[in-house]
N, C-alpha and C positions, 0 to 999 in steps of 0.2 A: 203146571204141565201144559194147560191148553195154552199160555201166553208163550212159550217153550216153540211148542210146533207150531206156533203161527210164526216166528220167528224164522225157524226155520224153512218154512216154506217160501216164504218170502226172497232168505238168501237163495233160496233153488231158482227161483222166478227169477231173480235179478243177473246169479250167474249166466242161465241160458240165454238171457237178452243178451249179454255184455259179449258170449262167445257167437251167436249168431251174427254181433253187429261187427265182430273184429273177421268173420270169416266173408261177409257179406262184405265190409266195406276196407281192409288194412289187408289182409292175406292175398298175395299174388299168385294167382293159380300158374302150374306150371304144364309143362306140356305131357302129356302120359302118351307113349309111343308102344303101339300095340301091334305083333309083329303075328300076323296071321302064317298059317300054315305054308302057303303058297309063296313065303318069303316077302311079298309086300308091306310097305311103314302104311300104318295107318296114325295119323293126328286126330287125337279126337281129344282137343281141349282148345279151350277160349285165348284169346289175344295175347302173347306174353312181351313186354318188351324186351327188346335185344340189343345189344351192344355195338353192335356189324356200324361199322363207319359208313355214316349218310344214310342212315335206316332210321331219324329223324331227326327233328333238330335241337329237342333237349338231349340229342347224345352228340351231339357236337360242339367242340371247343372253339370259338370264334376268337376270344379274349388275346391271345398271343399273336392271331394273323394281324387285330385291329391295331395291338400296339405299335406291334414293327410297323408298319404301312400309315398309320397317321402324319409320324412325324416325316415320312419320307414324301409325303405331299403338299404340292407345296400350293398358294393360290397365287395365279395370274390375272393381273392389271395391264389393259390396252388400252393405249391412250393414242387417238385418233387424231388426226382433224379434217374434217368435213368440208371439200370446196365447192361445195354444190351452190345453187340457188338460196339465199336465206328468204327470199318474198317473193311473192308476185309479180313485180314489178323487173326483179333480177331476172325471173323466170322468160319473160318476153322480151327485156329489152336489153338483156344484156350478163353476166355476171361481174358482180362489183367486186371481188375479192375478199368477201368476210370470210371470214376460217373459224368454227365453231368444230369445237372440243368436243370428240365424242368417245366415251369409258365403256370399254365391255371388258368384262373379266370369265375366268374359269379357273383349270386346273393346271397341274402339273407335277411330274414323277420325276424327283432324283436319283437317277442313275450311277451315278460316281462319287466319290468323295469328294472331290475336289468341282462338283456344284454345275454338271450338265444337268440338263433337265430338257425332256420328254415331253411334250405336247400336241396337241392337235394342230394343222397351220390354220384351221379356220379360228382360233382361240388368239394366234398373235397376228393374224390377215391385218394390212396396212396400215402396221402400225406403226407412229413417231417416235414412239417412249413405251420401255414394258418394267415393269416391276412386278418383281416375286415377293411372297411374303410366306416364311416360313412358318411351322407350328409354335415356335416358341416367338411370335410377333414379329421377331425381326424385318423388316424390308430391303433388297435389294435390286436394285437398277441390273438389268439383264439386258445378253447379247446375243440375237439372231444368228445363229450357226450357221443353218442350214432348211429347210422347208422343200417340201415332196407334198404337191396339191395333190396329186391322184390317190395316193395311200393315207393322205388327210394326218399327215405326220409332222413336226416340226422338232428342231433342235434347238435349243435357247441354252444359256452359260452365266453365271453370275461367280462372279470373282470373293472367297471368302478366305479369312485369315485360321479358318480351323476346317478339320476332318466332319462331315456333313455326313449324317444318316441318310443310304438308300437302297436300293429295293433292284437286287439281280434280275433280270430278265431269264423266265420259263420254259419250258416247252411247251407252246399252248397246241400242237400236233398229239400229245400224251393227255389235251384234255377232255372229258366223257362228257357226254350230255344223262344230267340229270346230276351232275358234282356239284357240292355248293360252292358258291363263291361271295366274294364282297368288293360289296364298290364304296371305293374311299373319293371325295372331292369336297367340293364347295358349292353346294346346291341355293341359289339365290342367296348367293355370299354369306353360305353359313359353312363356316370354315370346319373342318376334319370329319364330316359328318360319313357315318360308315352307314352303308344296308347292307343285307343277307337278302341272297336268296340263289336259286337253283340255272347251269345253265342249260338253256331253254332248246337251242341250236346249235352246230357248225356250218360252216363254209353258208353262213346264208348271204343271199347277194340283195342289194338295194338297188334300187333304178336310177340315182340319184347319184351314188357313187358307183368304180369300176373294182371291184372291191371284195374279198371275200371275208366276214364280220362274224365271231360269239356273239351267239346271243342269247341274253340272261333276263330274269324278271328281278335281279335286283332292280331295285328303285332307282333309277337315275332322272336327273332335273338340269334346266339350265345352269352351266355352271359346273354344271361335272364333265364337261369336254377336257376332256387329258388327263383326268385322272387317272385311277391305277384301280384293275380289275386283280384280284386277288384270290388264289385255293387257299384251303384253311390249313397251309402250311409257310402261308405267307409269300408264293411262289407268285412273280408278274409274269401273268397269262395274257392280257390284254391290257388297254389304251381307252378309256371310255368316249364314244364320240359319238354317237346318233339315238335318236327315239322317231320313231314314226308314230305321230301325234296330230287330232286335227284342232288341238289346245295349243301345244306348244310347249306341255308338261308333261310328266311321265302317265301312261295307260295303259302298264302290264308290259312290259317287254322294250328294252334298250338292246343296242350294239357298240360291242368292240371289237378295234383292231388286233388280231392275232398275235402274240408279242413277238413270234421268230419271223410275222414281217417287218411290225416295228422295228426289232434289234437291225433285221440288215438295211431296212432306211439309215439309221443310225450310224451303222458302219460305214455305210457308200459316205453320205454328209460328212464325216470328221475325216474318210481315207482320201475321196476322189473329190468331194466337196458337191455333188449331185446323185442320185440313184442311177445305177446300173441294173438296169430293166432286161432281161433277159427274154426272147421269146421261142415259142416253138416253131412256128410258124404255118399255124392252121386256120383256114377261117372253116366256121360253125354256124349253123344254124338255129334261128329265134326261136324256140321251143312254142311259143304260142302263134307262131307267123303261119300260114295258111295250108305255107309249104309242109311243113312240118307236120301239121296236122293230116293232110292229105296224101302224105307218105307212111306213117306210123312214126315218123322221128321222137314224137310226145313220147312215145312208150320205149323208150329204147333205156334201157340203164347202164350209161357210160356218156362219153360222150363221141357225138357223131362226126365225124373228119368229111365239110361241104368242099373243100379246097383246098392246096399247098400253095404257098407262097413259093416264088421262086428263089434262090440261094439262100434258102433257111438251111435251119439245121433239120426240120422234118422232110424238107426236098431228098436234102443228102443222105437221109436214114432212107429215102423210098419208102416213107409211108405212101398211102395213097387214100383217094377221094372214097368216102364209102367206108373206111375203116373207123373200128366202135375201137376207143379210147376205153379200157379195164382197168388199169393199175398206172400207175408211174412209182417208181422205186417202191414195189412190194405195198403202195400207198394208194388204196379203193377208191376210184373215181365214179362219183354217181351222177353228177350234174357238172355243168359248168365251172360254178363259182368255186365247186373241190378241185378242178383243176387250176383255174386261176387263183386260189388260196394257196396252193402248196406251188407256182411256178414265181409266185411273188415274193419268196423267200431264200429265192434263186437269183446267181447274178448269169452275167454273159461270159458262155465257157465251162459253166458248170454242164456237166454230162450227166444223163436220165434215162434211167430204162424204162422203156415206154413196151408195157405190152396191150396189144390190140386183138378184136375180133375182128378177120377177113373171112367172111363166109361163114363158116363153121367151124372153121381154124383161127386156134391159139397161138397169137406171135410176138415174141421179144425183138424191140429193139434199143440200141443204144442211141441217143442222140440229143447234139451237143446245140445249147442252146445260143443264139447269136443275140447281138443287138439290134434293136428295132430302129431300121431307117427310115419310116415313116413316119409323122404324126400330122395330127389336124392340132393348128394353136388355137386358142380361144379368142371372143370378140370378131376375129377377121372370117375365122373357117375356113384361111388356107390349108390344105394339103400342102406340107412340105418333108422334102428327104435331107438327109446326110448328103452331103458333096464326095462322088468320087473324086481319083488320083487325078482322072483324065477330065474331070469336070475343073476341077482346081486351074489345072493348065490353062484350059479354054478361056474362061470370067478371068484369068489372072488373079488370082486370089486366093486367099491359106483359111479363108473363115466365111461363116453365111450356110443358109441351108434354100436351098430350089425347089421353090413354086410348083407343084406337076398338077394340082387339083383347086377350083376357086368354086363359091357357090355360086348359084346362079344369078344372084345380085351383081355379082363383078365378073358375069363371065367375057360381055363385050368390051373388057379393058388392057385388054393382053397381057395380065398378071402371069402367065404361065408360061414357065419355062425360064424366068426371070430368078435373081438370088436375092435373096432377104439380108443383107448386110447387119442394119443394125436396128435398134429401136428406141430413138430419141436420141443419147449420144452413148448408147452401151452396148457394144457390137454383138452379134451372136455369134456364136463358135457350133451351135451344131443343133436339133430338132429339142433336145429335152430344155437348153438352154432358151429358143425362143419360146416354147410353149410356159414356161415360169415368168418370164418375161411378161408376156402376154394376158398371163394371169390375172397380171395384179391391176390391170387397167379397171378403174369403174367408170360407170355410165356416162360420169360427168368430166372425166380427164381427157384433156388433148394431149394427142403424141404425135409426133414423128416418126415414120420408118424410111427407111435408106435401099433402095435397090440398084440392081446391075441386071440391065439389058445384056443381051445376046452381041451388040457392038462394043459390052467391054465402058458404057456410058453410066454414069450414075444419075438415079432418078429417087427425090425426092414427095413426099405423099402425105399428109397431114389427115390423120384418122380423131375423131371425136366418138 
C-alpha cells in the first residue's frame, strides 16, 4: 500500500510537470478580446502569430517567385579590349598599339521567348564580344539592340532554336515600401544566386545617375547589374543596377531601375530604335542650394516650379514660376525624383494632369509633354539643340545638332552657333543621337568630329 501511494504520487509529479512544460513551452496563447462597457476592444494577450501576407518571413512563400525568375536569368560576359597605354614607357612616349583583353560580367532578364534580354548599359558598355549564359549552361553569342546611358538600361538578343523562359514586366508604380522582394543574378560569377529582403524606398534619386530607383536591402553584389528584382508573385518590378558602397560590395541597401521605365526604354529601342524622352518643361530648384534654403523651398512638399521653358508643353498649359507641383495623374508628388520617376515612363505627346498650388488655390491642368531640344553630350560639355526648319535651310543640311553653349575651356574658339555634323565617320541626326555617341568615348580614344560654320564651310577637329 505505502509502495502504491508513492507510485502514485509520483505519476501526479510527473503529470503536472509534462502539463506545465507543454503550456509553458508547445501551447500558442491566443488573443482574448475583452469588450468593455464603453464598446472599446481591449488586447490583453501576448504575441500571436498571424498569417496577414508580409507580417513575416516564415509566412512567406518565396520558393515559386525563385523558380520562375532563376531560369529567366541569364549571366552576362564583356569582352573588351583595352587600347590604353600597356607601360610606362607607352605612357610618355607614345602608344604602341597593344590591345589587352578585358572580361567583366553581370546579369540579365529574358523578356521574350524568342531571347531579348534586359540589361544594365553599364554591364555591356564597350564592348567587342557579349556572351549570355543561361541557367541550364548553355552559352550564346549576343546582339546589342539598343542602350539608353541615362536610364542605365540596355537591350541585347541572342538567336535560339527553342521557346526560352521569361519573366513579364510589372507595375513597379503598384509597388509598397516595406513588400518583400528578391533579387536574382550573378554575384561574383556565382550564377542564379537569389536574396530576400524588404523594399526599403521609392522614387529615391542618386547624384550619380539622373534617375528615379527602388530601393531594397535585398543583398546585391557585383555582378548583379541587370538582374531582375522580383514580388513574391514572381512579378519584374525592377532592373538591379546600383549600391552605394565605400567597398565596392553590398552594405545594406541596393537600387533598381523601376520596371514601367525599363519596359518603355525597351519599347522606344526595338520601335524608334532610341528613347523618346518626354519633358515638362520646368526648371527647379536644388533643395540643398542656399536659395532654397533661404526661401523655405526645403520645406515645401511637392515640387517647386523656378522657371518655364519656352514652347514646352508647361509654357502652353500657363503653369507659372512659383507654382507647387501636387499630383500629376491622381500620382502624389513629394520630391523631385517622384516627378522624374513617373515622367520617365512617359514618351513625347503623352498628355498629364498636372495639379498645382498657386497661392492657396488648387489647380488642374492638362499638359502635353514635348521633346527635349537640348542636351549637354559628354567629354566635350557642348550644349547642343535640335535643328529647326529654318536652321536646316540656312547650314543647308537635313542632319547635325547646333552648338548654343561651350564650357569655359573652349569658350575663346567660336564653337557656338556652329552644327555638330558627325563624330568620326557616323553622322548625327539629332541631340539624343550625339550624346550616345559621345558616350562611349574613353579617356584614351581619339576621335574626330565634323562641323559647319555659319558660311555653310566644314571644319574638321581632332578631340583626345
Amino acid at each position: 500500500m505505502k509502495k502504491f501511494g508513492s507510485l502514485l504520487l509520483v505519476s501526479v509529479f510527473a503529470g503536472a510537470i509534462t502539463l506545465g512544460a507543454y503550456k509553458l513551452f508547445l501551447e500558442k496563447p491566443n488573443y482574448a478580446v475583452i469588450q468593455p462597457e464603453n464598446g472599446a476592444k481591449m488586447i490583453t494577450s501576448s504575441y500571436t502569430p498571424t498569417s496577414a501576407k508580409g507580417s513575416g518571413i516564415n509566412e512567406v512563400d518565396f520558393t515559386m517567385a525563385a523558380q520562375n525568375t532563376v531560369n529567366a536569368v541569364v549571366h552576362v560576359k564583356n569582352v573588351a579590349t583595352s587600347k590604353g597605354p600597356s607601360n610606362i614607357m607607352e605612357f610618355f612616349y607614345g602608344y604602341g598599339g597593344s590591345q589587352t583583353p578585358q572580361v567583366g560580367t553581370g546579369s540579365g532578364v529574358i523578356i521574350s521567348q524568342d531571347g531579348y534580354i534586359v540589361t544594365n548599359n553599364h554591364v555591356i558598355a564597350n564592348a567587342d564580344q557579349l556572351q549570355v549564359t543561361l541557367n541550364n549552361n548553355k552559352t550564346y553569342n549576343a546582339e546589342l539592340i539598343g542602350t539608353d546611358p541615362n536610364s542605365d538600361i540596355a537591350l541585347i538578343k541572342i538567336n535560339v532554336d527553342r521557346q526560352l523562359p521569361y519573366l513579364a514586366f510589372g507595375d513597379s508604380d503598384n509597388t509598397k515600401v516595406g513588400e518583400w522582394v528578391l533579387a536574382v543574378g550573378n554575384p561574383f560569377n556565382l550564377t542564379s544566386t537569389v536574396t530576400a529582403g524588404i523594399v526599403s524606398a521609392k522614387a529615391r534619386a542618386l547624384a550619380s545617375l539622373d534617375q528615379s530607383f527602388i530601393q531594397t536591402d535585398a543583398a546585391v553584389n557585383p555582378g548583379n547589374s541587370g538582374g531582375a528584382l522580383v514580388n513574391t508573385n514572381g512579378d519584374l518590378i525592377g532592373i538591379n543596377t546600383a549600391i552605394t558602397s565605400q567597398t565596392g560590395s553590398y552594405v545594406g541597401y541596393s537600387f533598381a531601375v523601376p520596371s514601367n521605365i525599363a519596359k518603355k526604354v525597351v519599347e522606344d529601342i526595338m520601335e524608334y530604335g532610341n528613347v523618346q524622352k518626354g519633358i515638362l518643361g520646368i526648371n527647379t530648384v536644388p533643395m540643398n542650394s542656399p536659395y532654397a534654403v533661404e526661401n523655405g523651398i526645403n520645406e515645401i512638399d511637392g515640387v517647386y516650379i523656378a522657371g518655364i521653358e519656352e514652347d514646352s508643353g508647361a509654357f502652353d498649359a500657363d503653369l507659372k514660376e512659383g507654382d507647387i507641383i501636387k499630383n500629376i495623374d491622381n500620382v502624389e508628388i513629394h520630391k523631385f525624383a517622384d516627378l522624374i520617376g513617373y515622367i520617365s515612363s512617359k514618351r513625347p505627346g503623352d498628355e498629364l494632369l498636372v495639379t498645382v498650388l498657386r497661392g492657396e488655390e488648387r489647380l488642374d491642368f492638362p499638359v502635353m509633354l514635348k521633346e527635349r531640344q537640348t542636351i549637354v553630350i559628354p567629354v566635350l560639355g557642348f550644349e547642343v539643340k535640335n535643328l529647326t526648319e529654318d536652321e536646316k535651310k540656312s547650314f543647308k543640311t537635313k542632319k547635325g545638332v547646333k552648338i548654343i553653349g561651350v564650357p569655359e575651356t573652349y569658350r575663346n574658339y567660336g564653337f557656338e552657333g556652329k552644327v555638330l555634323l558627325s563624330f568620326g565617320d557616323e553622322e548625327i541626326n539629332n541631340i539624343q543621337d550625339a550624346k550616345n555617341k559621345f558616350g562611349k568615348i574613353s579617356r584614351y580614344d581619339r576621335a574626330s568630329i565634323t562641323m559647319l560654320n555659319k558660311k555653310g564651310e566644314k571644319e574638321r577637329l581632332i578631340i583626345q
